[in-house]
LUMFI-435357 format. One line per field, with one value per residue (C-alpha): residue number from 0; x, y, z. Coordinates in Angstrom, 1 decimal, decimal comma. Example, Ala and Ser with C-alpha at 12.3 -4.5 7.8 and 13.67 -1.06 7.14 Angstrom:
num = 0 | 1
east = 12,3 | 13,7
north = -4,5 | -1,1
up = 7,8 | 7,1
//
This chain:
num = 0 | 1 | 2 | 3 | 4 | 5 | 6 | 7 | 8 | 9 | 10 | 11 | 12 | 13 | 14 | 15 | 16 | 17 | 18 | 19 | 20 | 21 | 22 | 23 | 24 | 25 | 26 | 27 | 28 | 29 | 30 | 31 | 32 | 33 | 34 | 35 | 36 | 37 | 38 | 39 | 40 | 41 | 42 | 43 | 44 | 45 | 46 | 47 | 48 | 49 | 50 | 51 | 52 | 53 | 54 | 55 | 56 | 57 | 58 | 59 | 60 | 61 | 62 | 63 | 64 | 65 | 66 | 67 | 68 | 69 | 70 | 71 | 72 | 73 | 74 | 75 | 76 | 77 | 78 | 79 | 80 | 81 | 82 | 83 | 84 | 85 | 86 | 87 | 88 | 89 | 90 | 91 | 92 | 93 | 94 | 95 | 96 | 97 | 98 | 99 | 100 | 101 | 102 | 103 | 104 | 105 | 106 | 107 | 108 | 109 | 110 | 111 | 112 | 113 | 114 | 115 | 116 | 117 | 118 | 119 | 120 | 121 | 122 | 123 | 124 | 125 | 126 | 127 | 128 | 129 | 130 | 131 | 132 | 133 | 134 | 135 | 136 | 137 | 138 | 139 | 140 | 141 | 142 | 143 | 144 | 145 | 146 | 147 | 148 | 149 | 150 | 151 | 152 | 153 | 154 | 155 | 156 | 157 | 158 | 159 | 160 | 161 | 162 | 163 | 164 | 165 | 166 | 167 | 168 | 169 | 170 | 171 | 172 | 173 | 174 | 175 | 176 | 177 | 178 | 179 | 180 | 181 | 182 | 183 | 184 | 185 | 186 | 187 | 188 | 189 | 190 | 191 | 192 | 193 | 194 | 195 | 196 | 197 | 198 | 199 | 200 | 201 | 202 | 203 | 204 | 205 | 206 | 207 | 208 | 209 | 210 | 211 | 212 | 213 | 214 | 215 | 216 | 217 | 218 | 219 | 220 | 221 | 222 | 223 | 224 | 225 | 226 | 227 | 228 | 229 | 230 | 231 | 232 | 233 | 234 | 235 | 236 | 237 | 238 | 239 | 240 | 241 | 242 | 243 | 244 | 245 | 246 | 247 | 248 | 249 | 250 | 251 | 252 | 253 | 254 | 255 | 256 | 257 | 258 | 259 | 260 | 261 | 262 | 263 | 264 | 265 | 266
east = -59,9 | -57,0 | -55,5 | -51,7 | -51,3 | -52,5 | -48,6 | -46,6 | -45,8 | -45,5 | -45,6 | -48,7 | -48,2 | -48,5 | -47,8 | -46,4 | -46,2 | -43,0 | -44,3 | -41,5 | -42,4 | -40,1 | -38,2 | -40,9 | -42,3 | -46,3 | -47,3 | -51,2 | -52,5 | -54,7 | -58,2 | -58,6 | -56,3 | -53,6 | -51,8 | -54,8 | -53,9 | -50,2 | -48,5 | -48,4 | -47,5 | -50,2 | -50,5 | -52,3 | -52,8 | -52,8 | -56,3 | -56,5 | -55,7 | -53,7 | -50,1 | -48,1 | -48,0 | -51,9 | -52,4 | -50,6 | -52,4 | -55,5 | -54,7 | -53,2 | -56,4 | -59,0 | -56,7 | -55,4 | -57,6 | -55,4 | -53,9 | -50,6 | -47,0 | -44,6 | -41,5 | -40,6 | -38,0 | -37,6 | -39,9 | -39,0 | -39,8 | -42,2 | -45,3 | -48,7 | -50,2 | -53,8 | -56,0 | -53,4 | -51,3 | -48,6 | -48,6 | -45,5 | -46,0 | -43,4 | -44,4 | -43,6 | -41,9 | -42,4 | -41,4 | -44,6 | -45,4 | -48,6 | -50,7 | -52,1 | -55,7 | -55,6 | -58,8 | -58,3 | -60,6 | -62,2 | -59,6 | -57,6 | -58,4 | -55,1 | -51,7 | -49,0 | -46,0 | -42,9 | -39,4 | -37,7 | -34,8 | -37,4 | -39,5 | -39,1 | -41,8 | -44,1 | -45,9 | -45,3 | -41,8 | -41,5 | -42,5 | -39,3 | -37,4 | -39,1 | -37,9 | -34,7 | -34,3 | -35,8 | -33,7 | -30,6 | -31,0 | -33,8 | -32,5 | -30,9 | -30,1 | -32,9 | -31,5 | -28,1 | -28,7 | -30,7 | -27,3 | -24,9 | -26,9 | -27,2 | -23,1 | -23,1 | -25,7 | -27,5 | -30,5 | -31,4 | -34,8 | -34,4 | -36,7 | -37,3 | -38,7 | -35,6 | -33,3 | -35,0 | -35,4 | -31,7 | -30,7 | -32,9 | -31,5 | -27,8 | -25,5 | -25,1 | -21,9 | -22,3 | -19,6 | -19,9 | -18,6 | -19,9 | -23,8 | -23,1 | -23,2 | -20,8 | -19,8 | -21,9 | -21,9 | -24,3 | -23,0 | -25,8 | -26,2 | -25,9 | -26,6 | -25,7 | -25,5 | -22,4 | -20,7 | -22,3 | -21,2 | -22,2 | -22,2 | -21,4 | -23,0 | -24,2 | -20,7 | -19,9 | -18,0 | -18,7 | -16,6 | -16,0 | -14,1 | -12,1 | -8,6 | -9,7 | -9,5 | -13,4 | -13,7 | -11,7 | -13,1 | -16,5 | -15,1 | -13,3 | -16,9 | -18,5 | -16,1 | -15,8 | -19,7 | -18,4 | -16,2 | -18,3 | -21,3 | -19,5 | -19,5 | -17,0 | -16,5 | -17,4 | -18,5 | -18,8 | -18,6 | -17,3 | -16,7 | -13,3 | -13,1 | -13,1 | -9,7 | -9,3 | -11,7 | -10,2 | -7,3 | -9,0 | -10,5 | -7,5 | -5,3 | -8,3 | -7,5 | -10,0 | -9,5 | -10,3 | -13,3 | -13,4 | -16,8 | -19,8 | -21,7 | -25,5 | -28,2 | -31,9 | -34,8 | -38,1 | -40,9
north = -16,3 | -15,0 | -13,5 | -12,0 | -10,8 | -14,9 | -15,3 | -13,1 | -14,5 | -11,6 | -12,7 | -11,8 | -9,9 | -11,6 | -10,1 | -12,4 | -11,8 | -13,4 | -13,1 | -14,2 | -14,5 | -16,0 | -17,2 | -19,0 | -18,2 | -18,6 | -21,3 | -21,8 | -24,8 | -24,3 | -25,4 | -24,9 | -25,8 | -25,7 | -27,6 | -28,2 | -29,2 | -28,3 | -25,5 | -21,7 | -18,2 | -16,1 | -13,7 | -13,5 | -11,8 | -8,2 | -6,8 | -4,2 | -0,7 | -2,4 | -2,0 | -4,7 | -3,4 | -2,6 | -6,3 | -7,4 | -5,4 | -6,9 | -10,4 | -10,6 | -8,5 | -11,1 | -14,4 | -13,3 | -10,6 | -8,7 | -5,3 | -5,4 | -3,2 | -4,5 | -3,6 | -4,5 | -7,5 | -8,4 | -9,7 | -13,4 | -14,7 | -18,3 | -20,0 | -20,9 | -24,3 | -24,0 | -26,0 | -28,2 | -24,9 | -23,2 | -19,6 | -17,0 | -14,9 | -12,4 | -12,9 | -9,6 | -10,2 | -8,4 | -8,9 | -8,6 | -7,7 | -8,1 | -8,4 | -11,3 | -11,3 | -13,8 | -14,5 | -17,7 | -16,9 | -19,6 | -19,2 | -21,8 | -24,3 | -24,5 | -22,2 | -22,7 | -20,8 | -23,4 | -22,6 | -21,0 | -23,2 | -26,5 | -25,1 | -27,6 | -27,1 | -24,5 | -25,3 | -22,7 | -22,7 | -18,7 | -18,9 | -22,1 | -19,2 | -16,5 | -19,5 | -20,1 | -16,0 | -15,6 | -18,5 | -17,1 | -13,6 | -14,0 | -17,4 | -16,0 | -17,5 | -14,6 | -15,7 | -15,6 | -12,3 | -11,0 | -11,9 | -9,6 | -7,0 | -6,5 | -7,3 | -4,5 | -2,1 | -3,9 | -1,4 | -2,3 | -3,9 | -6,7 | -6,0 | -9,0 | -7,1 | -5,0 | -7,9 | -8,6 | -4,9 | -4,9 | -7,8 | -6,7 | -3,4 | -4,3 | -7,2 | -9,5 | -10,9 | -13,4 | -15,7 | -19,2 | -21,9 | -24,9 | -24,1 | -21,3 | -17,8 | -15,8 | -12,8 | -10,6 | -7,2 | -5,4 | -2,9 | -0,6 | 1,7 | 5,5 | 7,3 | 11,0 | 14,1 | 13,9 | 10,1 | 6,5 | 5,8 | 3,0 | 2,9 | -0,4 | -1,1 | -3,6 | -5,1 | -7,2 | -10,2 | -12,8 | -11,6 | -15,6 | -14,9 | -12,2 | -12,3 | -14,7 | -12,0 | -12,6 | -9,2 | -8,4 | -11,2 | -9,7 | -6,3 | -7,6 | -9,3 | -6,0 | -3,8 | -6,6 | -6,2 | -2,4 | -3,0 | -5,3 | -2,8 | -0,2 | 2,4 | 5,0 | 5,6 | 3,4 | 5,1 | 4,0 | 4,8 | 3,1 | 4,3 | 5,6 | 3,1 | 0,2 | 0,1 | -3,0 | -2,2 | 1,5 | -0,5 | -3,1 | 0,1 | 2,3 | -1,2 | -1,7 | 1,8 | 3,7 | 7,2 | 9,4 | 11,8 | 15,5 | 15,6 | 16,5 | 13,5 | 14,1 | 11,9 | 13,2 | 11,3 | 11,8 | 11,1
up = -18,9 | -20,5 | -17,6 | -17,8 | -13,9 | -13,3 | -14,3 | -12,4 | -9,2 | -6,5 | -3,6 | -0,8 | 2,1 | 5,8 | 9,2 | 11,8 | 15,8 | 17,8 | 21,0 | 23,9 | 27,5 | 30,3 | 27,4 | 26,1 | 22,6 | 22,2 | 19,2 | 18,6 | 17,2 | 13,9 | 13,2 | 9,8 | 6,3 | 5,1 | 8,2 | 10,1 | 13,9 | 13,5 | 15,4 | 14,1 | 15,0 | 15,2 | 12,1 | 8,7 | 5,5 | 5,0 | 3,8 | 1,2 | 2,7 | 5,7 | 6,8 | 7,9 | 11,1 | 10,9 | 9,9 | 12,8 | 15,7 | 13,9 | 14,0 | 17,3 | 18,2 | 16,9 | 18,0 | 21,1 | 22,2 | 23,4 | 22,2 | 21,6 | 21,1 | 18,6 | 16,8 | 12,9 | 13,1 | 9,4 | 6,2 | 5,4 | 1,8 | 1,9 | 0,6 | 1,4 | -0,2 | -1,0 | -2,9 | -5,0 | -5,7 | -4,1 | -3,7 | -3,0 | 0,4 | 2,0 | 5,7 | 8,0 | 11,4 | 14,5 | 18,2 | 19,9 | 23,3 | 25,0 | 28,4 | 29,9 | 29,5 | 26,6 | 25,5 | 22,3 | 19,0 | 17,2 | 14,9 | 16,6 | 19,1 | 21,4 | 22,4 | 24,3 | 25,6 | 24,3 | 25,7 | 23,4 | 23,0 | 22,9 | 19,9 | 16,5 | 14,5 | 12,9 | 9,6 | 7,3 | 5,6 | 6,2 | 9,8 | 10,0 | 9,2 | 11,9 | 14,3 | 13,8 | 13,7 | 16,7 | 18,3 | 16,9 | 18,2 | 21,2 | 23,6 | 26,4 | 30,0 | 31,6 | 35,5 | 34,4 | 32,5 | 35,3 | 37,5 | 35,1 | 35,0 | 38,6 | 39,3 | 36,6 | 38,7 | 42,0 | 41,7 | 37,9 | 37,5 | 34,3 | 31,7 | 29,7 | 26,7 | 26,7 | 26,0 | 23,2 | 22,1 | 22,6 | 20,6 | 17,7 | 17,5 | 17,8 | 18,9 | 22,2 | 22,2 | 24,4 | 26,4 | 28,0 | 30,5 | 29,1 | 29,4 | 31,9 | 30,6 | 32,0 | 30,4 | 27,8 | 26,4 | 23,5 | 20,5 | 18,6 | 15,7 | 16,7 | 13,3 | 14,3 | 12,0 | 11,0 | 11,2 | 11,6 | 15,0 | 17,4 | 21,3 | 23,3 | 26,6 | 29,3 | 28,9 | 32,1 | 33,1 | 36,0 | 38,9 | 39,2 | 35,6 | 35,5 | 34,8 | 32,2 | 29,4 | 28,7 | 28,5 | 25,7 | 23,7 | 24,1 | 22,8 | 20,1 | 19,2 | 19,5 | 17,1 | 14,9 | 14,4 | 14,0 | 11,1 | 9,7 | 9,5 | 8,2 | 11,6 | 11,6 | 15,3 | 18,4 | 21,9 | 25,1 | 28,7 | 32,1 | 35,9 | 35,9 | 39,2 | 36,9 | 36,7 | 34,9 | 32,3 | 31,4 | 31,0 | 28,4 | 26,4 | 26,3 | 25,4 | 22,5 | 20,7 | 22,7 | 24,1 | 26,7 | 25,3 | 27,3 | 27,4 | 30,4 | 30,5 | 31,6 | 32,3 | 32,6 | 34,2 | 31,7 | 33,9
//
């Protein structure tokens, strides 16, 4: 049949879960073509009437078992080999959280959680690119993290799914010692009423590496992510007993706001 559509090439819609836990990502192994036997994400095709996020609860749903939340990382253009032909697909990304009641479909016949940092392979060229995203903005140090966070504020309680929440909604500048991580801090978009504004936070340097001027690196990262996206004004806020870090901000080009600052626990 004479069939016009037949020769356009849009691309078909696929949802795709990045699901992190302990900094280990979660592969399954498939049972069925194309790539029978290799390593996937777990995901699959839109059906007519579904969002990509619909498509997503479904198929973690029906592979995993499991409900799930999940927050829209990026769409990442691909194929899918079938039957002698390859077809275009645009293949939806989202960081995925779930529970631990995993219960594996027939759909495939193995998973596993790989560290994040130890993943190579995936079978579908689009996913390729979901992995090297994911290590790009997801592999962190978590005990080192967890370490920072608590010379920053000894009562915090690490979130892991916040990190990543945090890294896909801003930037983590991020500073080393050969492998150790010893210094981080994280910028994000603010859109207010009236300007494009962004807020740095979480910024903290080992106490083993002060003096080093770290700090000022990682703030320099940060508004350097600010220029570079365009945000008119940069916020932030600090104990007025970190002396060496008012210092750092006022030395940066950052003043001293009058402002009441509030806080409000929602319970």
């Amino acid at each position: 049949m004479d069939c016009e559509k037949c020769s356009f090439r849009n691309p078909t819609a696929t949802a795709t879960a990045v699901i992190i836990r302990g900094g280990k990502i979660l592969l399954v192994k498939r049972i069925q073509e194309p790539y029978k036997g290799e390593w996937d994400f777990v995901g699959g095709f839109l059906e007519e009437g579904e969002t990509p996020l619909e498509a997503l609860t479904r198929e973690v749903k029906e592979e995993l078992g499991v409900e799930c939340a999940a927050e829209y990382i990026k769409a990442f253009p691909g194929t899918y080999p079938w039957k002698g032909e390859t077809y275009p697909v645009l293949s939806h990304a989202f960081l995925v959280e779930i529970g631990d009641d995993i219960k594996l479909s027939e759909e495939n016949n193995a998973l596993e959680f790989v560290p994040l940092k130890d993943a190579k392979s995936v079978c579908f060229d689009a996913d390729k690119k979901i992995l090297q995203y994911a290590k790009e903005h997801f592999l962190f140090d978590l005990p080192r993290v967890k370490e920072l966070m608590h010379q920053l504020d000894p009562n915090m309680i690490l979130n892991e799914q916040y990190i990543y929440k945090a890294a896909l909604n801003g930037f983590v500048s991020k500073k080393y010692d050969g492998d150790k991580l010893v210094g981080l801090g994280w910028i994000f978009p603010r859109q207010t009423m009236v300007r494009k504004q962004a807020v740095v936070e979480d910024m903290i340097v080992d106490s083993a590496y002060r003096g080093k001027g770290l700090g000022r690196e990682i703030l320099k990262d940060l508004l350097k992510w600010a220029k570079d996206n365009k945000m008119e004004m940069v916020e932030l806020t600090t104990n007025p007993a970190r002396q060496a870090a008012n210092e750092l901000y006022k030395s940066e080009g950052f003043w001293l706001h009058p402002t009441n600052h509030y806080l409000y626990n929602v319970k």
